[in-house]
LOKOL-283233 format. One record per residue (C-alpha): x negated, y negated, z; residue number from 1. Coordinates in nm, 4 decimals. Each point is the difference from the previous one (the first is absolute). Last residue first. Layout:
N
- X / Y / Z / NUM;
...
This chain:
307
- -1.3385 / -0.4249 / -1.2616 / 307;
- 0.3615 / -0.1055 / 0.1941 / 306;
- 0.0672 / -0.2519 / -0.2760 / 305;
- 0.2607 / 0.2094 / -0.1133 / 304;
- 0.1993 / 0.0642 / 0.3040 / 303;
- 0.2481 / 0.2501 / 0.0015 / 302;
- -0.1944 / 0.2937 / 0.1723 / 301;
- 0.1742 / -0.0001 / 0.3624 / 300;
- -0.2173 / 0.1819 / 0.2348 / 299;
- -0.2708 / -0.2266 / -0.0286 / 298;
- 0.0350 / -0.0881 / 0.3725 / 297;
- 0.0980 / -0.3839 / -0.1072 / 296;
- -0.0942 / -0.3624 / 0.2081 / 295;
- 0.1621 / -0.3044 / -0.1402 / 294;
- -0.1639 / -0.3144 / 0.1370 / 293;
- 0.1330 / -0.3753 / -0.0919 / 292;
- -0.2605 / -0.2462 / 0.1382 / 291;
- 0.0546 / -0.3980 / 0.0102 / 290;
- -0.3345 / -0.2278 / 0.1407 / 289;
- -0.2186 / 0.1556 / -0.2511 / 288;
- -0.3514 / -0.2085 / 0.1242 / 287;
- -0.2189 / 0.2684 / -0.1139 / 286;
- -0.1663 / 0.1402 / 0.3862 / 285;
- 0.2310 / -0.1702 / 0.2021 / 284;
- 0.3448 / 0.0353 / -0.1539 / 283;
- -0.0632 / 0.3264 / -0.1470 / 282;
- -0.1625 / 0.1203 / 0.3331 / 281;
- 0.3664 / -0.1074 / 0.1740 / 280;
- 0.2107 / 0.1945 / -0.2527 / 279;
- -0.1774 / 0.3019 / 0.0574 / 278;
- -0.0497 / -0.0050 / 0.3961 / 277;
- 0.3793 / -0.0425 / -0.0158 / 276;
- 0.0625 / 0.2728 / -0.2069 / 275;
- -0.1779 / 0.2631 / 0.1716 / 274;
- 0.1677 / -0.1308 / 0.3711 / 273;
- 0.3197 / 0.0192 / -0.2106 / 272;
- -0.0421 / 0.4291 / -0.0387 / 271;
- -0.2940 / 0.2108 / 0.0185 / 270;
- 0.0201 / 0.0754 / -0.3350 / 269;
- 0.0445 / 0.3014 / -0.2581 / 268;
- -0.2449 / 0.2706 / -0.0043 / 267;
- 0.0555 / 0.0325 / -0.4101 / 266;
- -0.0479 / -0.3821 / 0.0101 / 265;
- 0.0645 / -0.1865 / -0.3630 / 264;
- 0.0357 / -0.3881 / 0.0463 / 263;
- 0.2000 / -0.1953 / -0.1942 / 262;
- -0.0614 / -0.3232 / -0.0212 / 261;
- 0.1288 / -0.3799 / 0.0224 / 260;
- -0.2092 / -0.3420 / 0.0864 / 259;
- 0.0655 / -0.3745 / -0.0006 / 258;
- -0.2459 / -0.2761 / -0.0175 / 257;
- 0.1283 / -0.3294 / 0.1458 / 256;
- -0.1357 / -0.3882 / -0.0110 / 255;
- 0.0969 / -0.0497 / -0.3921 / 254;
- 0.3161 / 0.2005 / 0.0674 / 253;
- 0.0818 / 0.3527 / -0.0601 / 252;
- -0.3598 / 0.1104 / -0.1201 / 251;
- 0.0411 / 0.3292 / -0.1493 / 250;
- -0.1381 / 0.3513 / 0.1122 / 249;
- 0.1020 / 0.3025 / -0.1245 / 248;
- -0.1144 / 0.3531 / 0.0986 / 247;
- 0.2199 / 0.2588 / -0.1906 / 246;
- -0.2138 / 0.3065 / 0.0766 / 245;
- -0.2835 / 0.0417 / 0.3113 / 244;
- -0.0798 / 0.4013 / 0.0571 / 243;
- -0.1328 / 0.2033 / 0.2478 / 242;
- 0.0633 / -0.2237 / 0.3180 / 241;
- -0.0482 / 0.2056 / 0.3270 / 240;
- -0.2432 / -0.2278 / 0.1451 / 239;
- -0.0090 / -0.3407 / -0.2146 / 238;
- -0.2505 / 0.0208 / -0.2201 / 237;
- 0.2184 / -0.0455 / -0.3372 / 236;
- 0.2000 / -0.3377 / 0.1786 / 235;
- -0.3617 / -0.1453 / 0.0522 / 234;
- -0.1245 / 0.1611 / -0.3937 / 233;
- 0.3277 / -0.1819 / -0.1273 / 232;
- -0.0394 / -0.3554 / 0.1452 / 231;
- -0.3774 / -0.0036 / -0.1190 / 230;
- 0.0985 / 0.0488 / -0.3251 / 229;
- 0.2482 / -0.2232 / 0.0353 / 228;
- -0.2446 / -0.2919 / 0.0651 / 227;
- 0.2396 / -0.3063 / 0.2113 / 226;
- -0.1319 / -0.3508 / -0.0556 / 225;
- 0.0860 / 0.0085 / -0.3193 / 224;
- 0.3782 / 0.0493 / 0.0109 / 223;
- 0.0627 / 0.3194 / -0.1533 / 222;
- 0.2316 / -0.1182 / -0.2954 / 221;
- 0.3869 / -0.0726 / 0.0215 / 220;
- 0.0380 / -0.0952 / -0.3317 / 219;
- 0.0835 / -0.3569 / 0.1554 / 218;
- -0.3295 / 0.0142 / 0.2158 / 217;
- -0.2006 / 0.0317 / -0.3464 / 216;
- 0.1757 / -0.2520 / -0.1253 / 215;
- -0.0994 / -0.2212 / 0.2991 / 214;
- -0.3341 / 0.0807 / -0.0326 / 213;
- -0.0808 / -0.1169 / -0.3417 / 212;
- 0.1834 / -0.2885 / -0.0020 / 211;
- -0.1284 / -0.1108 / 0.3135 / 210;
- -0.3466 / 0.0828 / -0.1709 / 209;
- 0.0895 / -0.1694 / -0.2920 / 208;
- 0.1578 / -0.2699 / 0.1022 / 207;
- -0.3379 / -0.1202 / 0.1894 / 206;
- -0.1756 / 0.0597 / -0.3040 / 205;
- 0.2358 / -0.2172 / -0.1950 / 204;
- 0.0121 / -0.3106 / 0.2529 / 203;
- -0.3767 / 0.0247 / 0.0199 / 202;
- -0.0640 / -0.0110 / -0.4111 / 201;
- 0.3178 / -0.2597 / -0.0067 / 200;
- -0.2330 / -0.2383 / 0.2084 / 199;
- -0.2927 / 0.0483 / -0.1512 / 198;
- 0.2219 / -0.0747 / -0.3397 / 197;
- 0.0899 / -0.3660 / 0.1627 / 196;
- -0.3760 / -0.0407 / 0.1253 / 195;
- -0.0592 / 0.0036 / -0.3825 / 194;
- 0.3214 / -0.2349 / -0.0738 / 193;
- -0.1510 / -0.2350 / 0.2039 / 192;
- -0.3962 / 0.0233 / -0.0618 / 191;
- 0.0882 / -0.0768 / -0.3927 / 190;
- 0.0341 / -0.3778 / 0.1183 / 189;
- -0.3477 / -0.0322 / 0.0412 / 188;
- -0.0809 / -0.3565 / 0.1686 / 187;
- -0.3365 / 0.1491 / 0.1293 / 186;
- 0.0358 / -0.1385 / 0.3910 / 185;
- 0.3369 / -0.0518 / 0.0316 / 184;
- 0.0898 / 0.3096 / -0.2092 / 183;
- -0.1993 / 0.2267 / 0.2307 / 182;
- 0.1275 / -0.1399 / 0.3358 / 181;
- 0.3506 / 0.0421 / -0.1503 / 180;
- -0.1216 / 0.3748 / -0.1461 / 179;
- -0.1510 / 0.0719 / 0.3798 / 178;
- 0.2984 / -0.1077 / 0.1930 / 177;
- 0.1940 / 0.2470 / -0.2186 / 176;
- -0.1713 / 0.3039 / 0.0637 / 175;
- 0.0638 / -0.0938 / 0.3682 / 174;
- 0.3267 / -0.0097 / -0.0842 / 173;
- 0.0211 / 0.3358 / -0.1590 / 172;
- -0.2068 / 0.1561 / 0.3439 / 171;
- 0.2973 / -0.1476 / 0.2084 / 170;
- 0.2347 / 0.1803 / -0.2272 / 169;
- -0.2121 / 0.3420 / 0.0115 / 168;
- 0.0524 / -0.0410 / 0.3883 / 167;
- 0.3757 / -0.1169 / -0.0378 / 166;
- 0.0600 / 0.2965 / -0.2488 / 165;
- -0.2016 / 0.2823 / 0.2073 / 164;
- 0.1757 / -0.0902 / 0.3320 / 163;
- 0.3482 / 0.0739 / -0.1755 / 162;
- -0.0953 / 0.2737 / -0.1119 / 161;
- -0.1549 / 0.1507 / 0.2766 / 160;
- 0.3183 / -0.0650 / 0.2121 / 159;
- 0.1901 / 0.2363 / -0.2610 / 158;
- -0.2732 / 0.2266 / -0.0333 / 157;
- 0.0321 / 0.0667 / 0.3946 / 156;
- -0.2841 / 0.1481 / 0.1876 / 155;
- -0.3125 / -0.1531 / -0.0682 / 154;
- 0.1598 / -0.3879 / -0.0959 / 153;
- 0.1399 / -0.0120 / 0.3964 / 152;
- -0.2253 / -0.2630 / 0.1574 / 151;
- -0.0267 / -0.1734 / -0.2844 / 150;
- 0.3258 / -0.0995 / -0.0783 / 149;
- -0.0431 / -0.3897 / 0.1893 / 148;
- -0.3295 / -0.0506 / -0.1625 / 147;
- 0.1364 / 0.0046 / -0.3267 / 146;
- 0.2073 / -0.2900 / 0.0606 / 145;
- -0.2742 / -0.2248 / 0.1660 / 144;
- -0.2295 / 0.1297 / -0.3113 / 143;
- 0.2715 / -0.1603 / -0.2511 / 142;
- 0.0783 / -0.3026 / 0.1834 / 141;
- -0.3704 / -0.1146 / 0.0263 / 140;
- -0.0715 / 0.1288 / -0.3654 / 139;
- 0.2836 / -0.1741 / -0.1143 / 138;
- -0.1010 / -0.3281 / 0.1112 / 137;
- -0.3528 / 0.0012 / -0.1256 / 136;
- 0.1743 / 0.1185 / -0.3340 / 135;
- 0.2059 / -0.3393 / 0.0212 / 134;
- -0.2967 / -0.2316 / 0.0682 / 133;
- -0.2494 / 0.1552 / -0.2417 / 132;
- 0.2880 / 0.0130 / -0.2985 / 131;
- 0.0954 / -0.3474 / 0.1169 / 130;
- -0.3913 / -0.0838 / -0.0580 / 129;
- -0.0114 / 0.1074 / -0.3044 / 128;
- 0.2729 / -0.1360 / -0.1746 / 127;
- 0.0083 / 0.2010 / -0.3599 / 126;
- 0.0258 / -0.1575 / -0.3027 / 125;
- 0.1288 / 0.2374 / -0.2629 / 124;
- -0.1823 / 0.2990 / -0.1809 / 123;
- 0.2332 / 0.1617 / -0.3302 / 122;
- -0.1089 / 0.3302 / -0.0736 / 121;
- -0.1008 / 0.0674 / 0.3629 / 120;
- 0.3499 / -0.1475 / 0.0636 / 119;
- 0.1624 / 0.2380 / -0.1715 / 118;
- -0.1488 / 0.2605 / 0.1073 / 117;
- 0.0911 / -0.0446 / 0.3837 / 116;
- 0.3360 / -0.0708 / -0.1060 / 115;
- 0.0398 / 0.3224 / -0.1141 / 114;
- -0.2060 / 0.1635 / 0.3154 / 113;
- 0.2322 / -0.1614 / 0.2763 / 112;
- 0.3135 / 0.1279 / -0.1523 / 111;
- -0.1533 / 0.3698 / -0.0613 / 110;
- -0.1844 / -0.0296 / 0.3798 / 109;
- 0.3707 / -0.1363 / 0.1632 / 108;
- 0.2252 / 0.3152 / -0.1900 / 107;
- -0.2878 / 0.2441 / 0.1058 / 106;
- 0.0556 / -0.1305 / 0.3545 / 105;
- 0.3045 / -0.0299 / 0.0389 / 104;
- -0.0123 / 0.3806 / -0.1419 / 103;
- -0.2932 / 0.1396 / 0.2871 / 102;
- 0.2813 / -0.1779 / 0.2548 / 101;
- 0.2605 / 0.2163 / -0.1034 / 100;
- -0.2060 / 0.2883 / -0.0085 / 99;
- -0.1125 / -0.0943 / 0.4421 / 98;
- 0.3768 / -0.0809 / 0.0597 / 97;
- 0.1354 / 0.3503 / -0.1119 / 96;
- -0.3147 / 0.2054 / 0.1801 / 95;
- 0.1447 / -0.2640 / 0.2930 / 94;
- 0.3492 / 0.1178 / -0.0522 / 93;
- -0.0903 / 0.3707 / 0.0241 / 92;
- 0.0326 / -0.0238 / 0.4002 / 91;
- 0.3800 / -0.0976 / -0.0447 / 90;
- 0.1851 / 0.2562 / 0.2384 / 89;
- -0.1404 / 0.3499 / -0.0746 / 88;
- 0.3890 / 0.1430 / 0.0130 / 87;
- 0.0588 / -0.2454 / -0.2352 / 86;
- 0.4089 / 0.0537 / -0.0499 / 85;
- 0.0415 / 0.1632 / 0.3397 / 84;
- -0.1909 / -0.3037 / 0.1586 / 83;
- -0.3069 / -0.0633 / 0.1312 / 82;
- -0.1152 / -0.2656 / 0.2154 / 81;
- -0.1466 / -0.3817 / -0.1674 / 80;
- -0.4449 / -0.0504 / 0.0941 / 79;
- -0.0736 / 0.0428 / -0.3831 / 78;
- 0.2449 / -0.2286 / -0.0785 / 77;
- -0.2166 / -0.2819 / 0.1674 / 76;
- -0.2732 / 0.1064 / -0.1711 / 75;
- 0.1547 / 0.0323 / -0.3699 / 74;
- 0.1714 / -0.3854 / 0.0678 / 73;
- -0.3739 / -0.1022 / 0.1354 / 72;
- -0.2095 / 0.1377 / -0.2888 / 71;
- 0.2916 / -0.1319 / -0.2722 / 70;
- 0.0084 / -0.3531 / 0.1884 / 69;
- -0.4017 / 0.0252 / -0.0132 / 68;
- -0.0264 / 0.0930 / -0.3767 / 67;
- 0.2489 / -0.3350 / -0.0895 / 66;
- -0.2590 / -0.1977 / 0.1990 / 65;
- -0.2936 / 0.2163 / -0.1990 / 64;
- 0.1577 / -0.0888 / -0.3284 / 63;
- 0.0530 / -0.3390 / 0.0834 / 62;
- -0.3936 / -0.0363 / 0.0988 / 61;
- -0.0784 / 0.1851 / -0.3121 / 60;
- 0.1733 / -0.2421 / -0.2219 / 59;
- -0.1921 / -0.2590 / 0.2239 / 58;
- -0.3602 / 0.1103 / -0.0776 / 57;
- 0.0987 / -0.0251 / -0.3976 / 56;
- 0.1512 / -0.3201 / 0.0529 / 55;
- -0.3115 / -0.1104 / 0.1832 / 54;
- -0.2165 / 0.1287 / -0.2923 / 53;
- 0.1923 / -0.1690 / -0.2241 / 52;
- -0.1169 / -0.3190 / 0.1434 / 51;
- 0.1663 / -0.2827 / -0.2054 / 50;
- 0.0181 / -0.2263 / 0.3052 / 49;
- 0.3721 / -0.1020 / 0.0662 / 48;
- 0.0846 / 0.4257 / -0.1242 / 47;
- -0.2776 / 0.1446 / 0.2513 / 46;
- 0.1318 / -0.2812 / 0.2725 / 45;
- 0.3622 / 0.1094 / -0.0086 / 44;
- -0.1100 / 0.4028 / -0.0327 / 43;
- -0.2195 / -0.0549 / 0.3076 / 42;
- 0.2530 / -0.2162 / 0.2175 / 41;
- 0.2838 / 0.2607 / -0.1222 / 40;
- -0.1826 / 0.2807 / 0.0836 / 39;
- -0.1717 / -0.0854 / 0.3312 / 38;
- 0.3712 / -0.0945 / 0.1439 / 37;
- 0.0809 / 0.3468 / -0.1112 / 36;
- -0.3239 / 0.1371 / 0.1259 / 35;
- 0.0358 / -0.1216 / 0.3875 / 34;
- 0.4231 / 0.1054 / 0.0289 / 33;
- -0.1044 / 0.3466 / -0.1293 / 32;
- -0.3215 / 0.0661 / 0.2032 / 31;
- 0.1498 / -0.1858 / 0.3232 / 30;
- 0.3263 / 0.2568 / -0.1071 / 29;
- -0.2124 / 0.3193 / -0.0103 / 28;
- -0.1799 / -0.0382 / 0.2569 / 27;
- 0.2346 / -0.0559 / 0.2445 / 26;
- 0.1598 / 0.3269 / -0.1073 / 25;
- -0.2960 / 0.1800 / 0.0335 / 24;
- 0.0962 / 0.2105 / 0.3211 / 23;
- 0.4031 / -0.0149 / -0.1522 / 22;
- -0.0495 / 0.2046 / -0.2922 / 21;
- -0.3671 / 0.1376 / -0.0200 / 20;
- 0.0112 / 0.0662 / 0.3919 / 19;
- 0.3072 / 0.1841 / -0.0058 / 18;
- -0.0732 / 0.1932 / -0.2904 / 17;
- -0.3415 / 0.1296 / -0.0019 / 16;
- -0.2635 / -0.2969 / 0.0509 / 15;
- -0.1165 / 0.1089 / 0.3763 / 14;
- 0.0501 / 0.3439 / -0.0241 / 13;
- 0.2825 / 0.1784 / 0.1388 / 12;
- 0.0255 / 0.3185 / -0.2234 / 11;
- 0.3198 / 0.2762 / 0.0464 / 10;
- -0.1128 / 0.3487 / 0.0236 / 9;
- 0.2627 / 0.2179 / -0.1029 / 8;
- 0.0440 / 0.4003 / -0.0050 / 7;
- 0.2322 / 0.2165 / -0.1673 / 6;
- 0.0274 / 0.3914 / 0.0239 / 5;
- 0.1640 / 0.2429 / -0.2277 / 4;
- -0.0545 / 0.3547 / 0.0933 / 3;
- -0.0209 / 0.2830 / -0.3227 / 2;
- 0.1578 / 0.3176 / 0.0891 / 1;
């Protein structure tokens, strides 16, 4: 007779999903209320002085205010209960939040890289020292707001994210400081839309990698911190464990790794003490905060998978 057990192991780390909704909170709406004011100034200024390169610096500012309401809307959804309907509750809407913010993001670099071009084709006077002035400004603003999600970047892709564009923002800025101090000095116009396509070049290899990973989180993929091979040979050596078949593991949210298997014990198991031990060295030893153990005696040959 084949036994059906179930064990969870719930994870309380410090940016899972009480502590990326309402623990960052604060965060999120000094970050949000800081960068739109930043946006407007910076876009006003970029158009008053001809400085594509501040128009290019505040598209991506928008994008990363609109990226921060998506983060913190995912986050604080994150933290909602269960319900019959989504019996996981909404965990999955941060995976969600982090592809919609990879496509603001490709929308912003395409819009930002068009006019880029044309105004390498076509130079225009360029204010130097509002370019200095403004970027100064943004890289203050910028590194205050990254500051504030550093603590939890490690352990929550979401946060990460969000700490990644205001630190690659503050970087931009500084980029731009240099092409005003440039163009004051040398009078090349060609310096703007240059820093311009710098800019685009760290905007697109940021959105690549969330791109990259958040797709991969929406096919439900191993997350990367977790190595299934090692998963498998741990659940293989267990005492009494012959075989490991339909092992599955999926990240549920962008803080929490999920785990099921089935377990083949001719001996059978000692019972919940067994799966409790289990579900707890999961947790500690590869950070898979939910566990889902089926243990069989191999009487029952149905199983395909079984090897």
């Amino acid at each position: 007779m084949t036994g059906h057990h179930h064990s969870h192991g719930h994870s309380h780390g410090p940016a899972g999903g009480l502590a990326g909704g309402r623990g960052y909170g604060r965060a999120f709406a000094i970050g949000i209320a800081l960068n739109s004011v930043f946006v407007l100034v910076e876009a006003g200024f970029g158009i008053w002085s001809g400085s594509m390169a501040l128009v290019a610096d505040a598209g991506h500012n928008l994008s990363d205010v609109l990226s921060l309401v998506i983060a913190w809307g995912a986050a604080y959804m994150s933290t909602l209960p269960a319900s019959g309907r989504f019996t996981y509750g909404y965990k999955a809407s941060s995976i969600l939040a982090a592809l919609a913010n990879a496509a603001l993001l490709l929308v912003a670099l395409g819009a930002i890289l068009l006019e880029t071009l044309d105004r390498l084709f076509t130079p225009a006077p360029v204010e130097g020292w509002t370019m200095i002035v403004v970027a100064g400004v943004g890289i203050l603003i910028n590194g205050a707001t990254a500051l504030l999600f550093a603590s939890g970047r490690k352990s929550d892709i979401n946060i990460r994210g969000a700490f990644l564009h205001m630190a690659a923002d503050a970087l931009v800025s500084v980029g731009v400081v240099v092409a005003g101090a440039v163009i004051l000095l040398t009078g090349a116009l060609w310096v703007d839309p240059v820093t311009s396509l710098f800019i685009v070049a760290v905007i697109g290899w940021g959105t690549w990698g969330l791109l990259k990973d958040s797709v991969k989180m929406g096919l439900l993929a191993v997350p990367d911190s977790v190595d299934e091979t090692a998963v498998r040979a741990y659940l293989g050596g267990l005492p009494g464990v012959v075989a490991v078949h339909d092992l599955h593991i999926w990240p549920m949210s962008t803080t929490e790794t999920a785990l099921t298997a089935h377990l083949v014990m001719p001996g059978g198991q000692s019972g919940d003490t067994f799966l409790h031990g289990l579900a707890h060295e999961l947790e500690h030893r590869f950070g898979i905060g939910h566990t889902t153990v089926q243990v069989e005696t191999g009487e029952d040959e149905h199983c395909v998978d079984c090897g």
